[in-house]
N, C-alpha and C positions, 0 to 999 in steps of 0.2 A: 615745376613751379616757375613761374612767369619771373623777367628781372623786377619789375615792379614790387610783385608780392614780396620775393625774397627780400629786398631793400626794404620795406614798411616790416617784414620780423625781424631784420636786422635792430631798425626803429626801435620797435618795442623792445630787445634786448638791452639796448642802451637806455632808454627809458626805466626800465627797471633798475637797472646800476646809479641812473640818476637818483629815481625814488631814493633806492638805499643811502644815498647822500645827503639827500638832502633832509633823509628823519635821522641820520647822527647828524648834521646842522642843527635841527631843531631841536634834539636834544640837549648839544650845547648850549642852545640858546635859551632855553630852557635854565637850567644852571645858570647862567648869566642872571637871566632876569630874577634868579632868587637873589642870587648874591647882591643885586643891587637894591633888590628890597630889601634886603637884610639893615646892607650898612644906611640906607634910607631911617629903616625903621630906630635906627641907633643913633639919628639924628645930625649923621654928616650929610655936609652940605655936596650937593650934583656934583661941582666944578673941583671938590677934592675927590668925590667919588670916581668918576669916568677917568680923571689921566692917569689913575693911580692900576686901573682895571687892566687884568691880562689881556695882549694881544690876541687874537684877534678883538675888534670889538664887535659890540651887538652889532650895530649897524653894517661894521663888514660883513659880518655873519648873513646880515639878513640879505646885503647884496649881493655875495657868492651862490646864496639860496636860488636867488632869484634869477643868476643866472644862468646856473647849472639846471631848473626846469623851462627854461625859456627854450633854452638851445634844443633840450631832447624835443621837447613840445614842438618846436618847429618842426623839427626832422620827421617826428611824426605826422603832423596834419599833412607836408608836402607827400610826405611817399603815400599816404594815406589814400590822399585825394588821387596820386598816379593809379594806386594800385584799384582804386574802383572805377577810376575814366577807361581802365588798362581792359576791365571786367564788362563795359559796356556803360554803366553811370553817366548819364548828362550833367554837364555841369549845371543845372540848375537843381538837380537833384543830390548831387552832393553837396552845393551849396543850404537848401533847405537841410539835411542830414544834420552837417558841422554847425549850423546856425548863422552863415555870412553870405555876404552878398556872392553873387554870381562871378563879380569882376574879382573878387577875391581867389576864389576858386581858380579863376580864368590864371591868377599872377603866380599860384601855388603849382600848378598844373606847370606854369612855361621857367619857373625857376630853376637856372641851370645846374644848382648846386647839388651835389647825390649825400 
């Protein structure tokens, strides 16, 4: 197995540990958003509602989310795109594949980071 490929399954590895993170995020956040509908529906007012709410809050919640698939996501598209330049793939052809420009492809390709 080429170093490429091996690093884009590593990718996915982490990727899926992501996934699993990020649906118990959702699910918290989930619960959250009942609970504030709840005491909504009970007719407290937002500005007693949120400072009174368990740490984390939704909005960390949803920021931790997003950061936690961004990163895998990255990791992925770059080994992604090495591992099929690696296989013979033009970069305009992986570029077409992923849905982005060429020059894109071009910065994924020469990104030092593994």
């Amino acid at each position: 197995m080429s170093t490429d490929l091996h690093e884009f399954m590593e990718a996915l590895d982490e990727l899926d540990r992501a996934l699993e993170e990020s649906i118990d995020l959702a699910r918290h956040m989930k619960q959250r958003i009942a609970e504030l509908q709840r005491a909504q529906s009970e007719g407290r007012p937002l500005r007693e509602i949120v400072p009174r709410e368990e740490t984390p809050l939704i909005v960390q919640l949803l920021t931790e989310n997003t950061n936690v698939l961004h990163s895998s996501g990255t990791r992925v598209r770059r080994t992604e795109a090495r591992a099929l330049h690696g296989e013979g793939m033009t970069m305009d052809e992986i570029a077409k594949l992923f849905g982005v420009s060429r020059q894109r492809v071009s910065a994924l390709l020469r990104d030092p980071r593994s």
